[in-house]
C-alpha positions as CSV (number, residue, x, y, z in Angstrom):
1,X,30.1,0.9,24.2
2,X,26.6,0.6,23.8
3,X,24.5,-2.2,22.9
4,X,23.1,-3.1,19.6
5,X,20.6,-5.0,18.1
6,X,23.0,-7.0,16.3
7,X,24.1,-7.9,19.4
8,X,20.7,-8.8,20.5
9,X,19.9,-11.0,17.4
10,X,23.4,-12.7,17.7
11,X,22.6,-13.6,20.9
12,X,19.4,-15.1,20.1
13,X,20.1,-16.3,16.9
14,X,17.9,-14.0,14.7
15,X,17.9,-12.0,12.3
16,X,18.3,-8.3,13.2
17,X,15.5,-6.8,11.0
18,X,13.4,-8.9,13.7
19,X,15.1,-7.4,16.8
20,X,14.2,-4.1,15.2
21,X,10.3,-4.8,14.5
22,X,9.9,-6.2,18.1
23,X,11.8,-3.5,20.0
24,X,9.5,-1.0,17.9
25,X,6.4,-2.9,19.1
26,X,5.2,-4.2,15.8
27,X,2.3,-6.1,16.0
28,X,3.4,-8.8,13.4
29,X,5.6,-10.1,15.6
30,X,4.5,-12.8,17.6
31,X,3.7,-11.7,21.4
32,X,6.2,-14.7,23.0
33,X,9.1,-13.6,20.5
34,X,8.7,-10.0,21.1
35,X,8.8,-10.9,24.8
36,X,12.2,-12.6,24.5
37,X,13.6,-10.7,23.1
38,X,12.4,-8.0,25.1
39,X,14.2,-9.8,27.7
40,X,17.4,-9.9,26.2
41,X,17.4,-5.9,25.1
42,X,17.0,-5.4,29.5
43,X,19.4,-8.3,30.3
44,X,22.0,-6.9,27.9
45,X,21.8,-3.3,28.8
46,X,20.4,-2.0,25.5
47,X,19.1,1.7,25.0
48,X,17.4,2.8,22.2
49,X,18.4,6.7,22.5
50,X,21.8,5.9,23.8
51,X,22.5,3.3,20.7
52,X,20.7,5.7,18.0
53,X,22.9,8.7,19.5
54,X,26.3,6.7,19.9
55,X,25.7,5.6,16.1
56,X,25.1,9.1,15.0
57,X,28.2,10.4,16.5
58,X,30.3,7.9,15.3
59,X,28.9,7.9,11.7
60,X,28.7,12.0,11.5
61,X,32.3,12.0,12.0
62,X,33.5,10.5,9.1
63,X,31.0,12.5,7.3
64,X,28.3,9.6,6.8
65,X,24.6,9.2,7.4
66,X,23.7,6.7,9.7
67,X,22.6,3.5,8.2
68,X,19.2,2.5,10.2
69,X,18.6,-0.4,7.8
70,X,14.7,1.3,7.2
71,X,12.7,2.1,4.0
72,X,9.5,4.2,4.0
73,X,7.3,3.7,1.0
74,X,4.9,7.0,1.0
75,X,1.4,6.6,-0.1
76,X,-1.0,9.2,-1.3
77,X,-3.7,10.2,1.1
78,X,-6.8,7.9,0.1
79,X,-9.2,7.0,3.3
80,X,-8.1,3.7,3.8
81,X,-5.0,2.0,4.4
82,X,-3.6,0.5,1.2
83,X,-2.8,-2.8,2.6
84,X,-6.7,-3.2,2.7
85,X,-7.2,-1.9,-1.1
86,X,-6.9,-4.8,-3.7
87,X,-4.6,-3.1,-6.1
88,X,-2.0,-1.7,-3.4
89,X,-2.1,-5.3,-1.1
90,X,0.1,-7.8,-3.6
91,X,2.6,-4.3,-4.0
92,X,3.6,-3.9,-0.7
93,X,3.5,-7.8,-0.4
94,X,6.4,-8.0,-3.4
95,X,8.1,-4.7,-0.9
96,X,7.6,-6.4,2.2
97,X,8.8,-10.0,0.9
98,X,12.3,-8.2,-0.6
99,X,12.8,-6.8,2.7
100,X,12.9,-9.2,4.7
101,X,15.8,-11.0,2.2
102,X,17.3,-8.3,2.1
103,X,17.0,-7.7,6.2
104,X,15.6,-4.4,5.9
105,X,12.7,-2.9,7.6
106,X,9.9,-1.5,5.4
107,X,7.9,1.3,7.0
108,X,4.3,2.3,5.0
109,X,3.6,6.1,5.4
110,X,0.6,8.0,4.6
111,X,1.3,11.6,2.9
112,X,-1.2,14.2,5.4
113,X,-2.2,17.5,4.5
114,X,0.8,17.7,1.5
115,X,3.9,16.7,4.4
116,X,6.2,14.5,4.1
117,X,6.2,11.6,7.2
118,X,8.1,12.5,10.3
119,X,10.1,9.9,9.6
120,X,11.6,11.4,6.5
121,X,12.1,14.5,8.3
122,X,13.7,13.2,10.6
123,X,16.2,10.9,8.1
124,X,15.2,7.9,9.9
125,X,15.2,5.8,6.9
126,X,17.9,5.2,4.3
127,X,15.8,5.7,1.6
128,X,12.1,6.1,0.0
129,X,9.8,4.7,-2.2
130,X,7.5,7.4,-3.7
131,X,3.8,6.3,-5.4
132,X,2.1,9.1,-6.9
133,X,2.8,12.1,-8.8
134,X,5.0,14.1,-6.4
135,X,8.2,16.0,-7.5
136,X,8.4,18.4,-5.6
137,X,8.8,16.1,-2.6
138,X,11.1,13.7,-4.8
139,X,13.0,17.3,-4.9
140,X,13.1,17.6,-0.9
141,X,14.1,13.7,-0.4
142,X,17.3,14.0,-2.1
143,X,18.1,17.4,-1.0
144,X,17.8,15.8,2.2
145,X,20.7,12.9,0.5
146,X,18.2,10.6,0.7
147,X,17.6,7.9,-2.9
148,X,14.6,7.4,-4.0
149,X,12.4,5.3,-6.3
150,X,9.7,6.8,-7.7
151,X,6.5,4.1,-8.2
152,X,4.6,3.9,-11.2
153,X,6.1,7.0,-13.1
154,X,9.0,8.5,-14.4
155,X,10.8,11.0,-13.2
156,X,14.4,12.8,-14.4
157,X,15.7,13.6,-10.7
158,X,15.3,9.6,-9.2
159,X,15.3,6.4,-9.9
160,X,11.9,4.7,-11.3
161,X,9.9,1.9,-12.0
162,X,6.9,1.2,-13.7
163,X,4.6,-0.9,-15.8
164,X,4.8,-0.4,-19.4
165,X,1.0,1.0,-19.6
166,X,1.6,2.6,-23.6
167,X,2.1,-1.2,-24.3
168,X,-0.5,-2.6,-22.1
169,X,-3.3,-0.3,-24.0
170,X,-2.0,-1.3,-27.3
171,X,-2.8,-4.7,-26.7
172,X,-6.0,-3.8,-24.8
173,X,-7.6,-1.7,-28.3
174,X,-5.6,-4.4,-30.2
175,X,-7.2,-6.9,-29.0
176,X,-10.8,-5.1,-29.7
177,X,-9.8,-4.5,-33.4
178,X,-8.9,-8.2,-33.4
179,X,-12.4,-9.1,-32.8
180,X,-13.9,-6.8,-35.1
181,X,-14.2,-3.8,-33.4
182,X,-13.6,-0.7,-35.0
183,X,-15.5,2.5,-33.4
184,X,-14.0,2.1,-30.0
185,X,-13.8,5.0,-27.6
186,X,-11.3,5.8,-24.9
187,X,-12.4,6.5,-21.2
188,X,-9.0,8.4,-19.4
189,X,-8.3,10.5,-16.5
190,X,-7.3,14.2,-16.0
191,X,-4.2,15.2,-15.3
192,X,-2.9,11.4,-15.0
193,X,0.7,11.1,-16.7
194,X,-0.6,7.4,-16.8
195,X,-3.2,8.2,-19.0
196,X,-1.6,10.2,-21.5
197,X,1.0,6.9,-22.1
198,X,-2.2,4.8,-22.3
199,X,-4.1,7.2,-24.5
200,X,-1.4,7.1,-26.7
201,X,-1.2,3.2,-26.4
202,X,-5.0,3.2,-27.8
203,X,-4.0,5.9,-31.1
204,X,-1.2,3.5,-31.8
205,X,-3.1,0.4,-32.2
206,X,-6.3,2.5,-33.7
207,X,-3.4,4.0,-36.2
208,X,-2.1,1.2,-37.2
209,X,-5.7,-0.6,-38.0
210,X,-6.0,2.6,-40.6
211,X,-9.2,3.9,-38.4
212,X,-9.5,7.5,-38.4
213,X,-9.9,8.3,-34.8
214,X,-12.6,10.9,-33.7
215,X,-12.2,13.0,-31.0
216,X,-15.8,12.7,-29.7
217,X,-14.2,9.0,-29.0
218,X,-11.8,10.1,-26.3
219,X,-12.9,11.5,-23.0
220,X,-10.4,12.2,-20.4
221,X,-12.0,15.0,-18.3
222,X,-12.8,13.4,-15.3
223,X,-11.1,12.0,-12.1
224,X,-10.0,8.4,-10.6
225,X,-12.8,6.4,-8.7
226,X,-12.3,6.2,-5.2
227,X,-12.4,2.8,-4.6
228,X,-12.5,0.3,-0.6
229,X,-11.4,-3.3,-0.4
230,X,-15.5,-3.1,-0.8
231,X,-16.3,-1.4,-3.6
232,X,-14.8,-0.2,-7.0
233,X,-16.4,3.3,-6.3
234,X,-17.8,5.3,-3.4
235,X,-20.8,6.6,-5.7
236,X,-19.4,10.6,-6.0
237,X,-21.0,11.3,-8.8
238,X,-18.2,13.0,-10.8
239,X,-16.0,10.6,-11.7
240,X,-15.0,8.4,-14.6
241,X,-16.9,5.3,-13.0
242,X,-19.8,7.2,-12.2
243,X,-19.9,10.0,-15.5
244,X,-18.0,7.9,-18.4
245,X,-20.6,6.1,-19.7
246,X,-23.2,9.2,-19.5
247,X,-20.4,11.7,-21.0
248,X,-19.3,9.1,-23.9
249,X,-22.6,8.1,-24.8
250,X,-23.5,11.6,-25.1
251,X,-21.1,12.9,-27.3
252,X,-21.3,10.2,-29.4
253,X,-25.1,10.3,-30.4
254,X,-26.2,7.9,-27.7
255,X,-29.1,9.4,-25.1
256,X,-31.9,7.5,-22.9
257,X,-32.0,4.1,-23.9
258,X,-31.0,5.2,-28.0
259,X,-27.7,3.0,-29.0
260,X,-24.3,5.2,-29.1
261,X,-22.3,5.3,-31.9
262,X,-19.1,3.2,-30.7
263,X,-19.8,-0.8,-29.9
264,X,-16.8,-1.0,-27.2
265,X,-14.7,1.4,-24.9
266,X,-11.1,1.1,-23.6
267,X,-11.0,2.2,-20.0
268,X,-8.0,3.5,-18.0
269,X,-8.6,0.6,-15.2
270,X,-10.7,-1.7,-13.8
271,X,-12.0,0.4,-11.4
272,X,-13.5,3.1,-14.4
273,X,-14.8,-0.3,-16.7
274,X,-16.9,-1.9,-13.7
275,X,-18.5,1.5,-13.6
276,X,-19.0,1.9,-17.3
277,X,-20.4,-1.6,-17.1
278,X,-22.8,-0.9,-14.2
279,X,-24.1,2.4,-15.9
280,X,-24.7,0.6,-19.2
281,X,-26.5,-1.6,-17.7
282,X,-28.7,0.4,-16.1
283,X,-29.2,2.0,-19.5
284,X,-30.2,-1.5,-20.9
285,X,-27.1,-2.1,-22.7
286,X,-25.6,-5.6,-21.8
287,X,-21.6,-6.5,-21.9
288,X,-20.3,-7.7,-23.5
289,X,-23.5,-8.7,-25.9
290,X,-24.1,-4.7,-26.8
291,X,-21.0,-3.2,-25.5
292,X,-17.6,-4.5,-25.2
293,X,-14.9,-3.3,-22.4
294,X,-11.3,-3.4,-21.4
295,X,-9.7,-2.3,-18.2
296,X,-6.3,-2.1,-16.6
297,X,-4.9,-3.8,-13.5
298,X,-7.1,-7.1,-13.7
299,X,-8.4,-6.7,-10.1
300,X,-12.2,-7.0,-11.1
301,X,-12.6,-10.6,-9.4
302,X,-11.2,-9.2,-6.2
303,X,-14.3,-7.7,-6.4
304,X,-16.5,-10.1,-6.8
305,X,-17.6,-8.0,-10.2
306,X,-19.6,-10.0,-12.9
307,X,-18.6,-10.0,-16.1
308,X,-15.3,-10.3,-15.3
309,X,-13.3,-7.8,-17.2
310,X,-10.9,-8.3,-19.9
311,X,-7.7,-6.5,-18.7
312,X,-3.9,-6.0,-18.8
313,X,-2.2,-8.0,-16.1
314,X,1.8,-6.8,-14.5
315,X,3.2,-8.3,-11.6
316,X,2.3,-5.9,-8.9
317,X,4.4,-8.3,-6.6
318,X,7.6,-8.4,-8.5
319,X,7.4,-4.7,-9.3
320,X,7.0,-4.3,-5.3
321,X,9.9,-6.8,-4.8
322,X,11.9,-4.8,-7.9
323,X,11.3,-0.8,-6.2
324,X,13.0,-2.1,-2.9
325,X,15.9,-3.8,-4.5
326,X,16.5,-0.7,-6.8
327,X,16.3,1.3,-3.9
328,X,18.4,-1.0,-1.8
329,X,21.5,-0.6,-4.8
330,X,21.0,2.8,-4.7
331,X,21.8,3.0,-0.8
332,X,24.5,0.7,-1.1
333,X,26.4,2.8,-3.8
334,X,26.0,5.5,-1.3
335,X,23.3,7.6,-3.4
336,X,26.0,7.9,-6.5
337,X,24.4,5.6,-8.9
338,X,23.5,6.1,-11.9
339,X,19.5,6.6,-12.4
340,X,17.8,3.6,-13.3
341,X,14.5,3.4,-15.0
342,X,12.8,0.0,-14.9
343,X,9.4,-0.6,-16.9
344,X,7.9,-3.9,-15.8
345,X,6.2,-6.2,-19.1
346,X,2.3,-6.1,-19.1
347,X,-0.1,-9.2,-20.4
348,X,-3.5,-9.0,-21.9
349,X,-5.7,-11.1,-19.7
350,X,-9.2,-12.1,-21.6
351,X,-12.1,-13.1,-19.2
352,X,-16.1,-12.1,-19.7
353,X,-16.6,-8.3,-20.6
354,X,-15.3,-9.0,-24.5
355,X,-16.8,-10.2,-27.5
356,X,-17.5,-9.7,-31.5
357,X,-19.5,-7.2,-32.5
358,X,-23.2,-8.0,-32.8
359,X,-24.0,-5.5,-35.3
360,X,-20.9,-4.5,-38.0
361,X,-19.8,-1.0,-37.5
């Protein structure tokens, strides 16, 4: 018989999610625990190839997948590791945290060039965690008998979780018409399922205030910002944080320094209002004296970004926490469950970038 981890972290007295991250060299382990146990793997006899094989075997025959106790949550290709990006940190923080209750190993995988990670591939995990809008590779996982979660949207072929964003807009534009607002615009993204539940989160509250809604209001041509743990934007030039203001103002009788027709904007995140704010600004127009905005994700004071802006607020940790314990139940009734679809709460949060109109509309 060969030897196990198990049989390493019983012999230690640890847990065997550790055994795994030190055999595989991971750096978070501390260098005098990795060398003990180390030390115990060569006094013990253990082999990784020869234990992965044995278990493979054994499990195949009763027509089973092995178990290797492993998640992978898959990222979308963005230029910088997530665990450095404000937004993503606290997520894989809420993952990382159930994990390790749960004594599972969570692995974080880039997507390259439109592949799926070699570990996927290969089925060394037991299931994934999906962010982004990616069916057909939701598709490939299961064919593969893999669960999965799919992170902040819905999908009819896996489980899901997200934040409720129609909600969160609704109280965004709510809270606008609640301080006298009433020509607000709308700032989306293209081809961003998101969006369309948070544009529709915006006509609901504007319908319900009995304000016709124009569509020289609404502009959802353009694309996300790219943001670092730096900066909300990279300065492309083309998209929503650079072009929202300019394109809005535009179409809504505003040019050069000339006032536009709507006194406040509702913008898909934080990331697109600090750019609306900086281009404003550079415009002369002041917020929130001259212009009110709202965002989404409340993660302007991780960058440092003056006025703070008022935004809708989710537990990114808890909803981190919540996509590995879905995932885990979904393992654990051996990929049969029923599909789940969990759609966290959102809060509006009011800091600096909000006020009364100065002029009535």
């Amino acid at each position: 018989m060969s030897v196990t981890q198990q049989q390493i972290a019983d012999k230690l007295k640890i847990s065997r999610s550790l055994v795994a991250r030190a055999l595989r060299g991971h750096t978070e382990v501390a260098l005098s625990t990795r060398q003990q146990i180390e030390a115990a793997a060569l006094q013990l006899g253990y082999n990784e190839s020869t234990n992965h094989n044995a278990r493979q075997l054994a499990t195949s025959r009763y027509g089973r997948r092995l178990k290797t106790n492993t998640l992978a949550v898959v990222f979308p290709s963005m230029g910088l590791s997530p665990r450095r990006m404000p937004f993503f940190a606290p997520l894989i923080e809420g993952m990382e945290s159930a994990g390790e209750t749960l004594d599972l190993d969570i692995c974080v995988c880039l997507m390259r060039a439109g592949k799926l990670p070699h570990l996927i591939q290969t089925r060394s995990v037991d299931g994934v965690i999906v962010l982004g809008e990616v069916a057909v590779h939701i598709d490939a996982i299961r064919n593969m008998g893999m669960p999965v979660v799919a992170f902040q949207s819905s999908s009819e072929n896996a489980h899901s979780i997200a934040r409720d964003d129609r909600k969160g807009i609704y109280q965004a534009t709510k809270h606008l018409l609640d301080l006298g607002h009433q020509r607000i615009a709308f700032l989306g993204i293209k081809n961003e399922p998101t969006s369309v539940l948070r544009l529709e989160g915006y006509r609901d509250a504007m319908n319900e205030a009995g304000i016709i809604i124009h569509d020289e209001w609404i502009e959802n041509s353009l694309s996300l910002p790219v943001a670092s743990s730096e900066s909300y934007c990279n300065g492309c030039n083309k998209c929503a944080a650079c072009l929202g203001w300019e394109l809005l103002r535009n179409k809504n009788g505003g040019s050069g320094k000339s006032r536009p027709a709507f006194s406040a904007i509702v913008c898909h995140n934080d990331l697109v209002a600090m750019g609306v704010i900086d281009h404003a600004q550079s415009d002369g127009f002041t917020t929130p004296r001259d212009l009110s905005i709202t965002g989404f994700d409340d993660v302007s004071s991780q960058y440092h970004f003056q006025p703070e802006v008022t935004s809708i607020r989710f537990s990114r940790q808890e909803m981190g926490a919540g996509a590995v314990r879905l995932l885990h139940q979904a393992i654990e009734a051996d990929n049969n469950a029923k599909l789940n679809h969990l759609i966290f709460p959102t809060e509006l949060i009011v800091h600096q970038s909000t006020a009364s109109p100065t002029m009535q509309n």
